[in-house]
C-alpha positions in Angstrom: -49.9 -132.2 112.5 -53.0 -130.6 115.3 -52.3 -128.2 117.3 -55.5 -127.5 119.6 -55.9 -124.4 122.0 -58.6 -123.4 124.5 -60.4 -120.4 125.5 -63.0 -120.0 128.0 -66.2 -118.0 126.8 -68.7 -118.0 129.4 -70.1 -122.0 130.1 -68.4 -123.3 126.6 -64.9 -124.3 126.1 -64.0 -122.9 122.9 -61.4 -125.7 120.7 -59.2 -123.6 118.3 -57.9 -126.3 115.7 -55.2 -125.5 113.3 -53.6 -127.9 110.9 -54.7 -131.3 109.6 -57.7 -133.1 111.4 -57.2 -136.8 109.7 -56.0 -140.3 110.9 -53.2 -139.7 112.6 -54.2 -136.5 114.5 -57.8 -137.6 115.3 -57.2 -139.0 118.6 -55.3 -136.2 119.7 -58.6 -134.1 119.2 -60.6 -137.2 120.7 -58.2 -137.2 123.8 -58.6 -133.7 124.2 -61.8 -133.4 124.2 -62.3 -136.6 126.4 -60.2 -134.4 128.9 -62.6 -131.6 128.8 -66.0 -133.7 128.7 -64.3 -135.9 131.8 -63.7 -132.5 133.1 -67.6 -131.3 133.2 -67.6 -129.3 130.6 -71.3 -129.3 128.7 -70.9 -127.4 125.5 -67.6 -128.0 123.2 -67.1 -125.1 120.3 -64.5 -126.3 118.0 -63.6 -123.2 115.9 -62.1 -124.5 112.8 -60.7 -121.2 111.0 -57.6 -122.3 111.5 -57.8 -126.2 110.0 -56.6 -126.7 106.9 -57.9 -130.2 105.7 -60.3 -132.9 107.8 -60.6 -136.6 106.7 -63.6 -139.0 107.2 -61.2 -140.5 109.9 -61.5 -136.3 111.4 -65.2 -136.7 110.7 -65.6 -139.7 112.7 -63.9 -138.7 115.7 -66.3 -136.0 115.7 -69.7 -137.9 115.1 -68.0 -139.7 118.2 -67.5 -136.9 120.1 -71.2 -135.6 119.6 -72.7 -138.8 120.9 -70.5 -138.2 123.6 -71.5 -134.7 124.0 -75.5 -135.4 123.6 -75.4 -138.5 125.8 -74.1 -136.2 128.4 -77.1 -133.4 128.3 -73.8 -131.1 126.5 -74.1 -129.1 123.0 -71.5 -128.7 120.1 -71.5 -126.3 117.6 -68.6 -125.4 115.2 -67.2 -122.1 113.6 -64.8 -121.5 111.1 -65.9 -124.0 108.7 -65.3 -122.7 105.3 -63.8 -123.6 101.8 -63.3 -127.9 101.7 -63.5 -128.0 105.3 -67.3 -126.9 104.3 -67.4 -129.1 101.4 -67.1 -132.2 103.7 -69.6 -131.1 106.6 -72.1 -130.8 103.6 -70.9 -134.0 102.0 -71.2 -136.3 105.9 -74.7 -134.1 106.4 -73.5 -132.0 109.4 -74.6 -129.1 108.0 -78.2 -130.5 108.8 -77.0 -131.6 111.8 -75.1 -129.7 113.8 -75.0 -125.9 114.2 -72.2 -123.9 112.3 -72.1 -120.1 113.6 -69.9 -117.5 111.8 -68.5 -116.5 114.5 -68.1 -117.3 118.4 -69.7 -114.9 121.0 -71.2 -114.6 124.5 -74.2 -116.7 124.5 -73.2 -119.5 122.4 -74.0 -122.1 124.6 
């Protein structure tokens, strides 16, 4: 199970994500997300204290979501990512290639 949550912070829509981030909850977080791109928004913060496990089906969906983002002039960055959620940002390369911020504050965007 995903649960998602929004928060406004400034120009950035901040994603809270809490559960499992995997095949069958990925296109939740896609459809979501679609909403808020479709929406105008231009920087996407997913904060990720709250997931407890992400698959390479999760990863995808987000490598999908950044081209989406990027195509569209927007930004991503991601907080909360810590413990085996870390282990497989390092492992995909998104440590290199996306930014990971301890935690989210004015100015983000």
């Amino acid at each position: 199970m995903l649960v998602l949550a929004n928060r406004k912070l400034e120009n950035a829509e901040v994603v809270a994500a809490k559960g499992r981030l995997d095949t069958a909850t990925s296109r939740l977080l896609e459809a979501h997300c679609g909403d808020l791109l479709h929406s105008g928004c231009k920087c996407l913060v997913f904060d990720f204290n709250g997931l407890q496990f992400l698959s390479s089906a999760g990863l995808r969906t987000i490598l999908g979501l950044s081209k989406r983002i990027h195509a569209g002039g927007g930004k991503l960055v991601f907080t909360g990512v810590h413990g085996s959620i870390r282990d497989m940002f390092d492992v995909a390369g998104f440590l290199d290639s996306f930014p990971v911020v301890e935690q989210v504050e004015a100015g983000i965007a």
